[in-house]
C-alpha positions in Angstrom: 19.4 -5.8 -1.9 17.4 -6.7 -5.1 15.1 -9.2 -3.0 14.8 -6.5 -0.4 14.1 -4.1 -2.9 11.4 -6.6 -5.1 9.6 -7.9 -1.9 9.2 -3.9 -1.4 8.1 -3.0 -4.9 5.3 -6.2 -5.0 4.1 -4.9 -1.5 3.7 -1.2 -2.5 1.8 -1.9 -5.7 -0.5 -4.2 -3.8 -0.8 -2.0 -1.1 -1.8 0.9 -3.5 -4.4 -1.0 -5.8 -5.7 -2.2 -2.3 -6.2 1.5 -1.5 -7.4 2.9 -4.5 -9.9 -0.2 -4.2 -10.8 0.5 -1.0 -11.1 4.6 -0.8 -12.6 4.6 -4.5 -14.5 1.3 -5.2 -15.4 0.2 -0.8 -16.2 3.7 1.0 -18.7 5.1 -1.9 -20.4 1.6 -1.6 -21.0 2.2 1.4 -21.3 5.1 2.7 -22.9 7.0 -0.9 -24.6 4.2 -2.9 -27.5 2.5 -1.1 -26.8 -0.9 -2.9 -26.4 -3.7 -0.9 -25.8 -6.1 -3.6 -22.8 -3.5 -4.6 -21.5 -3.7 -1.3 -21.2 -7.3 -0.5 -19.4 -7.8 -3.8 -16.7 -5.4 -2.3 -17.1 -7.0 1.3 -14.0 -8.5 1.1 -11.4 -5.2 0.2 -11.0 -3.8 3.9 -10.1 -7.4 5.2 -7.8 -7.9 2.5 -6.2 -4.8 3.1 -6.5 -5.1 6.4 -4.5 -8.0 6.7 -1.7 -7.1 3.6 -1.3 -3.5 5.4 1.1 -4.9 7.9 2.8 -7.1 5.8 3.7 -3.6 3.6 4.9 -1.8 6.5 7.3 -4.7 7.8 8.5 -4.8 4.3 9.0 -0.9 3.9 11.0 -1.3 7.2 13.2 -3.8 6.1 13.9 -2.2 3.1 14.5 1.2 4.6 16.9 -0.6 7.1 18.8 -2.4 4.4 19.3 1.0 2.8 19.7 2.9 5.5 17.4 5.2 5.2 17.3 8.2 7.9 14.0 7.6 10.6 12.3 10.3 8.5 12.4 8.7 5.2 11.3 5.5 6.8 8.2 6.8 8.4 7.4 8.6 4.7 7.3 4.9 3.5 4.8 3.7 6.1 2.9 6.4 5.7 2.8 6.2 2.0 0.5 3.0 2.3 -2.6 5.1 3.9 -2.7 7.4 0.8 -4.4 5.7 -2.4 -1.2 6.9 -4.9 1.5 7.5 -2.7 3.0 3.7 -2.2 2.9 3.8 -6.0 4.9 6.9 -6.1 7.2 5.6 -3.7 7.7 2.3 -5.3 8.2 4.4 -8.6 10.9 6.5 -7.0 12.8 3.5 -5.1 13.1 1.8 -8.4 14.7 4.8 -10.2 17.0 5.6 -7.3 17.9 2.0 -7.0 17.6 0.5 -10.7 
């Protein structure tokens, strides 16, 4: 359970920062700011996170699986990934349920 549950916890805080990166740091670029120098130094954040987002949601799965979480719960942690905070929340509250 402990690789299940670090493989999870590495994939939620990168899925998060990726998020908060993208929604706070790739959107205002550019759909606010009219900077294109801004922009293409923050190109790369939606492919990134484009590509990482289904690695976090296989991971979420597995981990839910191996701990036999109810469907519910499950779909909470692959939904957790769209929203900026909430994979860091989740992480945060896997690791005091299961630490």
């Amino acid at each position: 359970m402990s690789g299940v549950l670090m493989r999870f916890r590495v994939m939620a805080i990168i899925a998060g920062v990726l998020s908060l990166l993208l929604w706070f740091g790739y959107m205002p670029a550019k759909y606010l700011l009219d900077n294109p120098t801004l922009l293409d130094s923050v190109r790369w954040v939606p492919l990134v996170h484009g590509y990482l987002y289904p690695i976090y949601i296989l991971t979420a799965i597995q981990f839910a699986a191996v701990a036999r979480f109810p469907l519910r719960r499950m779909i909470g942690f692959i939904l957790a990934g769209t929203l900026p905070v909430a994979s860091l929340i989740a992480e945060r509250r896997v690791v005091k349920q299961y630490s």
